[in-house]
Each structure stands twice: as C-alpha cells, then as structure tokens.
C-alpha positions in Angstrom: 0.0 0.0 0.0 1.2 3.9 -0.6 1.9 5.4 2.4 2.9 8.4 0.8 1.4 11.8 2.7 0.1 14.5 0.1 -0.7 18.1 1.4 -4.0 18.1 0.0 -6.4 21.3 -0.4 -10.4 20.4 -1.4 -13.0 22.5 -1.6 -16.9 21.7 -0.8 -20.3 23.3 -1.0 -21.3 26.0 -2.8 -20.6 29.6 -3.0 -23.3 32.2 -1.9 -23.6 35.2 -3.8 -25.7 38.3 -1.9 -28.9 39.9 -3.6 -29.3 42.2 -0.7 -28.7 41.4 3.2 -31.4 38.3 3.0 -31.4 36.5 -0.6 -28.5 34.8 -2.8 -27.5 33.6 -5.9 -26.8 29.7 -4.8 -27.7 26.2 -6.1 -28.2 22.9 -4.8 -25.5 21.5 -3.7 -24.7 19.9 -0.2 -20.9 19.0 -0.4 -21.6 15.6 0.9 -19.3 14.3 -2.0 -16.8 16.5 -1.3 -16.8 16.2 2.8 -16.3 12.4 2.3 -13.6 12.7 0.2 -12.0 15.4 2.5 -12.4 12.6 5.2 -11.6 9.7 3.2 -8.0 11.6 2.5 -7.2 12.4 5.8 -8.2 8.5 7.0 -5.8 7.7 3.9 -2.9 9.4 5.8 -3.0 12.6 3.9 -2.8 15.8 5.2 -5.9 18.0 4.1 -7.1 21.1 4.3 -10.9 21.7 3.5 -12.6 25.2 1.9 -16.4 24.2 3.0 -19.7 26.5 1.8 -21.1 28.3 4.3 -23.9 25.7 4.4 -22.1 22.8 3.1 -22.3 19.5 5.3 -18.9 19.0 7.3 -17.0 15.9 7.3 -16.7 13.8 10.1 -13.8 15.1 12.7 -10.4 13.8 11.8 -6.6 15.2 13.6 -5.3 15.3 9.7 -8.2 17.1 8.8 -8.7 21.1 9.1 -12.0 23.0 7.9 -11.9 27.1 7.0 -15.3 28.4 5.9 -16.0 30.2 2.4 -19.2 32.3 1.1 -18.7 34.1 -1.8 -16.9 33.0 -5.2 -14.7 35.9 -3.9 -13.9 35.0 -0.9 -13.5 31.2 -2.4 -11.1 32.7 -4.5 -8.8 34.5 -2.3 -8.4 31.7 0.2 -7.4 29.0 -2.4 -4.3 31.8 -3.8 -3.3 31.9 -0.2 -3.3 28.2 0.4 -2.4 26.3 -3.1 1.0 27.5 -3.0 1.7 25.1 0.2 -0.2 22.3 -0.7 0.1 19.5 -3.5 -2.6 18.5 -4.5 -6.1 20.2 -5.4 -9.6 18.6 -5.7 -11.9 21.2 -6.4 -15.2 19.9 -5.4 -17.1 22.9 -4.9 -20.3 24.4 -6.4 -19.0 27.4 -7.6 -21.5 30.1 -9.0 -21.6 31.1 -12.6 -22.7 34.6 -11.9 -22.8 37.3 -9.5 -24.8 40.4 -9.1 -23.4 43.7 -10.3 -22.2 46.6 -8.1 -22.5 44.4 -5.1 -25.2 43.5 -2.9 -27.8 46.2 -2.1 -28.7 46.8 1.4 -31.0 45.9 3.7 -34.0 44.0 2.0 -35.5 44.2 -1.8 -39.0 44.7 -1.3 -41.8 43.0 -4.1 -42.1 44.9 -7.2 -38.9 47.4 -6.3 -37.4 45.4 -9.7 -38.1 42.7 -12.1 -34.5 42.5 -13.4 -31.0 41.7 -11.5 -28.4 42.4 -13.1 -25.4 40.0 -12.9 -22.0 39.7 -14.1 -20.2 36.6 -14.7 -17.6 35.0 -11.5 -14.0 34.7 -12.9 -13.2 30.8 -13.5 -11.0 29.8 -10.3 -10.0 26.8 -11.8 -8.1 28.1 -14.7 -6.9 31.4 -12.5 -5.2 28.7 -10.4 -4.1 26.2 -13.2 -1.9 29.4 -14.8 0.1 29.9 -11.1 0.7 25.6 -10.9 4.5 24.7 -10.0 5.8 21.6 -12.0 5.0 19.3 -8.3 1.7 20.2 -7.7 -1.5 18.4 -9.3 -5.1 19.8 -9.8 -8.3 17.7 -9.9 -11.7 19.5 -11.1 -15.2 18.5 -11.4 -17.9 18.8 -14.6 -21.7 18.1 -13.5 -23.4 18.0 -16.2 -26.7 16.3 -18.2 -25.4 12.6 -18.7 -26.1 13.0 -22.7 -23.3 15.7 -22.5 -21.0 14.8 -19.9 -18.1 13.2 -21.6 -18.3 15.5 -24.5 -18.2 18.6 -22.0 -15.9 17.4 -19.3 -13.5 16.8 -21.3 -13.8 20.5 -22.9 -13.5 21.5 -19.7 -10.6 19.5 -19.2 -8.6 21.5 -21.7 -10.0 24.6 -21.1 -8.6 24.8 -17.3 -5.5 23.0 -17.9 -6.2 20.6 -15.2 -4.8 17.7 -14.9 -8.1 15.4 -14.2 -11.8 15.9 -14.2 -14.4 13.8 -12.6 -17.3 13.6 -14.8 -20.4 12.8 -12.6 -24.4 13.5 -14.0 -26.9 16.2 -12.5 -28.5 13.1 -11.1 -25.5 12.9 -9.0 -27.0 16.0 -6.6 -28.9 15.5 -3.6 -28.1 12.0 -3.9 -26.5 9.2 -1.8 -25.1 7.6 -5.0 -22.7 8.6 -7.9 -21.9 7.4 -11.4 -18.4 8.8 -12.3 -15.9 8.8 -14.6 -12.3 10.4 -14.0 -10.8 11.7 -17.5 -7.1 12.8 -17.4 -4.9 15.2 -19.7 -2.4 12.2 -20.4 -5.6 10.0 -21.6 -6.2 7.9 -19.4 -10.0 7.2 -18.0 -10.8 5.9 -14.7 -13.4 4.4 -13.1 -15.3 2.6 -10.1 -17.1 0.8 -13.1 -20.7 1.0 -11.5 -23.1 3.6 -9.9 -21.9 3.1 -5.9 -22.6 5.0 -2.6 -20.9 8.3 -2.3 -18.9 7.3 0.5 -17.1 4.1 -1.5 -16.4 6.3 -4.5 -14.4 8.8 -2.1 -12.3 6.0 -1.1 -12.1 4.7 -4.3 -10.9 8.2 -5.3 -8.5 8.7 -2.8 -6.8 5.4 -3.1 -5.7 5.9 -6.6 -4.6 9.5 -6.5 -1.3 8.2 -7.6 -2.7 6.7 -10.7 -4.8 9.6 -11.7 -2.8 12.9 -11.0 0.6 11.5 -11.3 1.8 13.0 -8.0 5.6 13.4 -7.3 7.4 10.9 -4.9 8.0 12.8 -2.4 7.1 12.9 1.1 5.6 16.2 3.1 
C-alpha cells in the first residue's frame, strides 16, 4: 500500500452570492461528496485542508483534517491563492456560481415589485486562475456536473480549457443524492473508473486510493 502523505487542499459546497442582506444567488448542492472525500484523504494518511460552503455539510472530525469556511466566489477565491502555494494536491469539489450580481449587494432587504430584473456579471473561472500559477509538483483535480447526454463531450472541454490535470465527470442526477456514477478523465488519456453507480462514500475512497494513478503526483514525502 502507498503510504505516501500528500498536502491536499479540497474545496466543498457552494458559494453564496448576496442579492441584498437576506437573498443569494446559490444552487443545490450539499458538499456531501466532497466532505467524504475530505475525510476519506485524511483516514488515507493525507494531510488535508478543507474550503467548506457556508452551508455545506462538514465531514466527520479527523486530527489530519482542518475545515476554513467560504461564502462568496470571492472570498473562495482568495483563500485557495493563499493556500495552493503550500499544498500539493487540489480537488476542487465545490459548487462554484456562474454569476454574481453587479455593483454588489444592495442593502437591507428588496422589497416585491422594487425590480423585475438583476443584473449579474459573470464569477472569474478559479480553476483556470489557479491552473496558470501551478509549480511543476503540484497536481489539480476538477469537477464537470453535467446532463449525462453531454457529460463526456463537455468534461472533457472543460478539461482542456482549465488546464487541469483530471476531471471527474459525474451526471446532475448525481446531486442531492446518496449515489454517484463517475468517470475520471485525465490530460495524459487515461480514463478511470469505479465501473458502476456506488454510494458516495465508497467512490471517495475509491478516489482517494488511486490519486497516484490519476494525477501522477511526485514521490516525495511532506
């Protein structure tokens, strides 16, 4: 077995973007997926720090395991460029919005029929931001959800796109649920998989336990 210890840095949950002091832009997701695999890395013997939406279930308590809290794509944003340069390895798990609203939130509370329109702009794509400021040692893993007619065709667009080394490819069905279907594309090629539609918990082992395989990481100890 690998014993190797990878500084890993995951993200979970979604990012909340303000409407005005009560309402956000948000979406569904729970960061179940990405709390187990948080936990299933630091059980693995990996060191691993955890970006977790605001409202994002929280993994189960680990010593090798350390949790800082994120709400906006913003503030998402500026915690991964002050962490990725120490870590290794990044699986980027979280929901992150596609769009925020212009000129900030507006205070205190929109009342019915003030507007019919908000006006949004579109979040910069972390991912890629990240990918261009990489070392040679360190590895990035992303995420595509998408509708399962689509998925290879788009995840592995997205693949090139943000110059990451590995996407996991998992259908919208895949939210709110217990199970997952995925598949793991990877620059070099290579496709991986758990080969059937399993519990979410199982796939973040299986995950974890052939990092190696999948990103390529260096042989080195940290």
């Amino acid at each position: 077995m690998n014993t190797q210890t990878t500084k890993i840095l995951l993200t979970s949950g979604a990012t909340q973007e303000p409407i005005d002091d009560v309402r956000f832009l948000g979406n569904r997701s729970s960061g179940k997926l990405g709390a187990l695999i948080a936990y299933a890395a630091a059980v693995g013997g990996h060191e691993v720090t955890l970006l977790l939406g605001q409202h994002a279930q929280p993994p189960a308590a680990h010593p090798r395991l350390s949790i800082l809290p994120f709400t906006t794509t913003a503030d998402l944003q500026a915690q991964l460029h002050a962490l990725w340069p120490d870590h290794t390895l990044l699986i980027m798990a979280a929901a992150v919005s596609d769009y925020t609203p212009k000129n900030n939130a507006i205070k205190g509370k929109i009342t019915r029929g003030t507007s019919d329109i908000l006006d949004v702009q579109a979040t910069p794509d972390i991912v890629a931001g990240l990918s261009a400021t990489t070392s040679e040692h360190q590895r990035i893993i992303a995420f595509a959800l998408e509708e399962a007619k689509n998925l290879q065709d788009r995840a592995l667009k997205k693949l090139s796109s943000k110059s990451v080394d590995a996407i996991v490819a998992n259908p919208i069905q895949t939210m709110e649920s217990d199970r997952i279907e995925a598949k793991v594309f990877c620059k070099d090629g290579a496709e991986f998989s758990p080969g059937e539609c399993i519990n979410k918990a199982t796939f973040a082992r299986w995950l974890i336990s052939n990092l190696h395989e999948i990103v390529k990481l260096p042989n080195t100890e940290v």
